[in-house]
Every structure is written in structure tokens, then in C-alpha cells.
C-alpha positions in Angstrom: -149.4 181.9 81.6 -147.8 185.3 82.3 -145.9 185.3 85.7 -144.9 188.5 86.1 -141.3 188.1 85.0 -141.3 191.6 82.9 -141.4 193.1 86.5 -138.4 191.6 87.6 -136.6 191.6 84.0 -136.8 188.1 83.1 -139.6 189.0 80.8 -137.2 188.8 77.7 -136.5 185.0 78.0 -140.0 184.6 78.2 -140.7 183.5 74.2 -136.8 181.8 73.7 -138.1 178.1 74.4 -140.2 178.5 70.8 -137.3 180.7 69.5 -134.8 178.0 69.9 -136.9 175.1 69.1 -137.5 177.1 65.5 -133.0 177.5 65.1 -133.1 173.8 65.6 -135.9 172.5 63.3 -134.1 174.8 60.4 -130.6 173.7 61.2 -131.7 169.9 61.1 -133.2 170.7 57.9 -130.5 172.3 56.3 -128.0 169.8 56.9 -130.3 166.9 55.7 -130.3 168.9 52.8 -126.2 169.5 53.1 -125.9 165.5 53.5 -128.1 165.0 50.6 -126.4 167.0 47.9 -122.9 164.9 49.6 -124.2 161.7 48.8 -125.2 162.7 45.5 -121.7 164.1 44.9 -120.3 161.0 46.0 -122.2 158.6 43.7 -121.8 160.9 40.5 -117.6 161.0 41.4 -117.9 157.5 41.3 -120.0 156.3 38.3 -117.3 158.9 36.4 -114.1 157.4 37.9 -114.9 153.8 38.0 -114.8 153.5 33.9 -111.2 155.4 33.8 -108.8 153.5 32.6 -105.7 152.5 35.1 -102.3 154.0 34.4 -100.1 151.8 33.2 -97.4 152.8 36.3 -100.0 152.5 38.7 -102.1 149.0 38.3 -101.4 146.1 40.1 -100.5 143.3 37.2 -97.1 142.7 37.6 -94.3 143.7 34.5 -93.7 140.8 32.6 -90.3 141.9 31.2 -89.1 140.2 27.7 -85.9 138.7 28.3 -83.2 139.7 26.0 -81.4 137.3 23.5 -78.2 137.6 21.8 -78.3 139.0 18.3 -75.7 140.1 16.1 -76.3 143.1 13.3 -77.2 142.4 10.0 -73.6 141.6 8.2 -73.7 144.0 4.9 -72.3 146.7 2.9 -74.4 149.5 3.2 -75.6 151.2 6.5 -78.8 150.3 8.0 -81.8 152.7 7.5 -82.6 154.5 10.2 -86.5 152.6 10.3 -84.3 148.9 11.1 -81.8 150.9 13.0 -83.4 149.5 16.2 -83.3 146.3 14.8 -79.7 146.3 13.5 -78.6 146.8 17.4 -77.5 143.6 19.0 -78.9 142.6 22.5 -77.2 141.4 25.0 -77.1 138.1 27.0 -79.5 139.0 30.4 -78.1 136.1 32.1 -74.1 137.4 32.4 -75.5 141.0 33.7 -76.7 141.2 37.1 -77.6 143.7 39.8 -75.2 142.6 42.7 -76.0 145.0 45.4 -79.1 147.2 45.3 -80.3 150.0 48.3 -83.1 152.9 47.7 -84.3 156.1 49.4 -86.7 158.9 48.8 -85.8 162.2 47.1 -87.9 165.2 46.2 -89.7 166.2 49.5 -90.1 162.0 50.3 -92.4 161.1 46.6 -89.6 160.1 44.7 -87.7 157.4 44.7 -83.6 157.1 44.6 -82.5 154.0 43.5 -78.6 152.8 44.1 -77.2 149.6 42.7 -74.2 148.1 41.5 -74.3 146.6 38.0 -72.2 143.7 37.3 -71.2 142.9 33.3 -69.4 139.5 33.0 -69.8 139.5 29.3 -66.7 139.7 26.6 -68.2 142.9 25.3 -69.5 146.5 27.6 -73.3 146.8 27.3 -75.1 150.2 27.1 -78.8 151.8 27.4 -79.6 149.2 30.4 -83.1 149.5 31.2 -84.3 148.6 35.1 -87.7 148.2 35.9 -88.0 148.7 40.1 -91.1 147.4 41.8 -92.1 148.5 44.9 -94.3 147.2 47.8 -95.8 147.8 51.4 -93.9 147.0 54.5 -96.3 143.3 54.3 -95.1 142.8 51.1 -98.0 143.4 48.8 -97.0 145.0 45.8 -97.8 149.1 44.8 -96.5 149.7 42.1 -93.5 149.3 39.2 -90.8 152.1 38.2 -88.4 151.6 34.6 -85.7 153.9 33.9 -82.9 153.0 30.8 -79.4 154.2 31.6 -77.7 155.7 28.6 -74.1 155.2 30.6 -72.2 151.7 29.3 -70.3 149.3 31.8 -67.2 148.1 30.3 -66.3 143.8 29.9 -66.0 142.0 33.0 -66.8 145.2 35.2 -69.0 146.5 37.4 -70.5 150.0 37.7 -71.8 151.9 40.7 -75.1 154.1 39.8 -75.7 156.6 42.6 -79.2 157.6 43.4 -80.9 157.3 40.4 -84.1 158.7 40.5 -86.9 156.1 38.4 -90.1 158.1 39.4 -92.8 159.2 41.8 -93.6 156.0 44.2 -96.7 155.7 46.8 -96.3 156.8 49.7 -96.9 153.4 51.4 -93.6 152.0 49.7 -91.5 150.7 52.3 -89.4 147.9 49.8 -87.9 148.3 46.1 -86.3 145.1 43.8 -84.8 146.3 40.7 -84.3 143.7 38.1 -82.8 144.1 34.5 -85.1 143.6 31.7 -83.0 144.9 28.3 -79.3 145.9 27.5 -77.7 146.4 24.3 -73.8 145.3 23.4 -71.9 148.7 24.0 
């Protein structure tokens, strides 16, 4: 079925019907085969991180802190051993510290999180190494995840102490709210 078309110069698209028909059955191929090894990527990524373990910062059980009691030290002559150290230290009473005012922002290029609160010791002795544990959820309310940070600076008796930006971690980027709550302090 030869028209003449190599007389008038159109003789070179003659064959580019098959030519292109060829490009397009090897393209589809090769991206069957592109789709194929995706999917198989997929599935093995996932059968190796679904057993992993979540990080303890990053699951979605809520902290259970362990209120703190009061205790007084060990009454004796001789010096406690540094293995009953920790034990020798008094705690003190949770229920006359309080956070009484509490704001946070992001720091470090928007994935940390800058915690400012105001502490509030009515006790009748200053409490030190305070330990905060800040959880943090979406703008609906459903919770991300949970921040601690112990403060090695003491707040006198029947004070209050202003800590400025404290940085308690990396947070999702989805955190739109923060509640700090106390969970340990120890008589100062």
C-alpha cells in the first residue's frame, strides 16, 4: 500500500505507526515491571517494621506517673552508702507543689518543644531535682505523644519559681496542645 509519499517527502513517516506502537508496548512493560518490584518493596518494609518495638517516647499508652510520698532519711550515725543513697533522699509531698501557670512553643527550626511554667512550692521545706513529664496532642485533642525533663534548680519554701523555655524534647509535628504535670520532687 505504497502511495507515493517518498515523492513528495512524506515517505519517512511511512513505517512510524508500527514504530510507535513498539515504544508503547515496551514502556507498558517496563513499568508493570517498575510497579512490581514497588509492591514487593512495600510488603518486605512492612513485614520488617511491623515486629519493631515502639519507643517508649513515642507510643500512645499514657504515663502513669508514681505519685511521690513523704519520707524522711534513715536517722543514723554513719553516712549512707552510695548504693541506698537514692533511697536515703526524702520525697516530697506532690500535693503542696503545683504548676500554676503553664505556656509552650517550638524551638530548634519548629521540632522541639519550649516549655514555660511557673512552679508553686507551698511546703515548709524548698524541693529540688523536680521532674515534669509534658504530654502533648493534636489540635482535636487526641494525644501524640509524652515529654519528661527533671530540673536540677530547687524552689525555696512557700515560693514560686519561673522556668523559661525549657526545652523537654523533639515533639510531632502535629502537636498543637502541651499539659505538664509533676510526677517526682525531692526535699531541697
Amino acid at each position: 500500500m505504497n502511495a507515493r509519499l517518498h515523492l513528495i517527502g512524506l515517505g519517512r513517516f511511512a513505517g512510524t505507526g508500527e514504530r510507535l506502537a513498539r515504544a508503547v508496548t515496551v514502556a507498558s512493560v517496563s513499568l508493570g515491571r517498575s510497579l512490581l518490584w514497588l509492591l514487593a518493596a512495600i510488603i518486605v518494609g512492612c513485614g520488617v517494621w511491623m515486629p519493631l518495638p515502639l519507643s517508649k517516647g513515642n507510643s500512645t499508652e499514657p504515663v502513669k506517673p508514681e505519685l511521690a510520698t513523704a519520707e524522711t532519711a534513715p536517722s543514723g550515725d554513719a553516712a549512707p552508702t552510695p548504693a541506698s543513697e537514692a533511697e536515703a533522699r526524702a520525697t516530697a509531698e506532690l500535693d503542696r507543689l503545683r504548676i500554676s501557670s503553664q505556656t509552650w512553643r517550638r524551638g530548634g527550626l519548629g521540632s522541639k518543644a519550649l516549655v514555660t511554667f511557673t512552679l508553686r512550692n507551698d511546703n515548709d521545706y524548698a524541693v529540688k531535682d523536680i521532674e515534669v513529664v509534658c504530654a502533648f496532642a493534636r489540635r482535636d485533642g487526641s494525644h501524640l505523644t509524652d515529654r519528661s525533663r527533671v530540673l536540677a534548680d530547687t524552689v525555696g519554701m512557700k515560693s514560686r519559681k519561673t522556668f523559661a523555655r525549657v526545652p523537654v524534647g523533639f515533639v510531632n509535628v502535629n502537636a498543637d496542645q502541651a499539659k505538664c504535670s509533676l510526677v517526682a520532687a525531692w526535699r531541697g
